[in-house]
C-alpha positions as a Markdown table, in Angstrom:
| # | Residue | x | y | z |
|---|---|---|---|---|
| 1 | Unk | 22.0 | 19.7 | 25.6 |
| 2 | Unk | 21.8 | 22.3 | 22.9 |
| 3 | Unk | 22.7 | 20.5 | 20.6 |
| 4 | Unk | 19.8 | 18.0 | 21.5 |
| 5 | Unk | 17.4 | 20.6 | 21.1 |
| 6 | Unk | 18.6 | 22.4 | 17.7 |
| 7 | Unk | 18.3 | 18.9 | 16.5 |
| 8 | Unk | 15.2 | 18.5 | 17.7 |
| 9 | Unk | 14.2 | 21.6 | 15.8 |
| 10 | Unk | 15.5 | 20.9 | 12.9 |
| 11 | Unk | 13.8 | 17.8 | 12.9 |
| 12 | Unk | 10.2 | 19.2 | 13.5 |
| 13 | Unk | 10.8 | 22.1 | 10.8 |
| 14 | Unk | 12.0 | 19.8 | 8.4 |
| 15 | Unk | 9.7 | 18.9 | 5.4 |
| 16 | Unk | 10.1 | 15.1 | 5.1 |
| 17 | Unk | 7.6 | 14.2 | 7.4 |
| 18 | Unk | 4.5 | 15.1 | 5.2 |
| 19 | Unk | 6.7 | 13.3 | 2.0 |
| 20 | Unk | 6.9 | 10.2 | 4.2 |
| 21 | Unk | 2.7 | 10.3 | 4.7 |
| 22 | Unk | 2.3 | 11.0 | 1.0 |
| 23 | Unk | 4.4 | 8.0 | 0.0 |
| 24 | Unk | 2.5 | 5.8 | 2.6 |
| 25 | Unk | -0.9 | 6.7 | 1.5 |
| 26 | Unk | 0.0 | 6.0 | -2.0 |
| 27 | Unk | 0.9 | 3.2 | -0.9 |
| 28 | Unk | -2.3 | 1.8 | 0.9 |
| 29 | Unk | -3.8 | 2.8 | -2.3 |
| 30 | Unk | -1.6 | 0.7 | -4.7 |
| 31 | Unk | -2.2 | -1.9 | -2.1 |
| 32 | Unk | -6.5 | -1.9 | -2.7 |
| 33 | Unk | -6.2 | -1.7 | -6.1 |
| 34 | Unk | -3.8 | -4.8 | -6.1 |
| 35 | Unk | -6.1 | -6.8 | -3.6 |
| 36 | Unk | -8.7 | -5.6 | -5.8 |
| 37 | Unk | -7.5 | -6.9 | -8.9 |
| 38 | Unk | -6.2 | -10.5 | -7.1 |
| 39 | Unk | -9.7 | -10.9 | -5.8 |
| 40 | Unk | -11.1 | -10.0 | -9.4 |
| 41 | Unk | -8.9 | -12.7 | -11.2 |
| 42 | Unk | -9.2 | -14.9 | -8.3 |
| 43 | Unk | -12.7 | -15.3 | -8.7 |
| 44 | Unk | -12.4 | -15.5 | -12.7 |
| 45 | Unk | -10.2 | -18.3 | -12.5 |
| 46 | Unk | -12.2 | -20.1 | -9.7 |
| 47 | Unk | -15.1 | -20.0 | -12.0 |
| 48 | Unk | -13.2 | -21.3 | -15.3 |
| 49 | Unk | -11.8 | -24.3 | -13.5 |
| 50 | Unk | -14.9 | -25.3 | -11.8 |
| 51 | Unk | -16.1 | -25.0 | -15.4 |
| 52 | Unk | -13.5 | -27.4 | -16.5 |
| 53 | Unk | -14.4 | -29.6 | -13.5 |
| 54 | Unk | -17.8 | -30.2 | -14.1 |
| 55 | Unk | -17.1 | -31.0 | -18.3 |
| 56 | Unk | -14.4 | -33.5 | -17.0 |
């Protein structure tokens, strides 16, 4: 059981947890800018091949 609890310990003093949130909010932010920029080219291309459509 004590070694349960010096585990435990360990676990709470250790400093990986706030390297884990980092990671995941850089994360979330590469993930905006990306659905950002898919959106952005998305709509670009949307508009050039309507473009196209309406010539043809």
């Amino acid at each position: 059981m004590k070694n349960i609890a010096s585990k435990i310990n360990r676990f709470l003093k250790s400093e990986d947890g706030p390297t884990a949130v980092e990671y995941a909010v850089m994360l979330a932010l590469i993930v905006v800018v990306c659905l950002g920029a898919i959106t952005s080219i998305g709509n670009s291309a949307n508009t050039t091949f309507t473009s196209v459509a309406d010539q043809l």
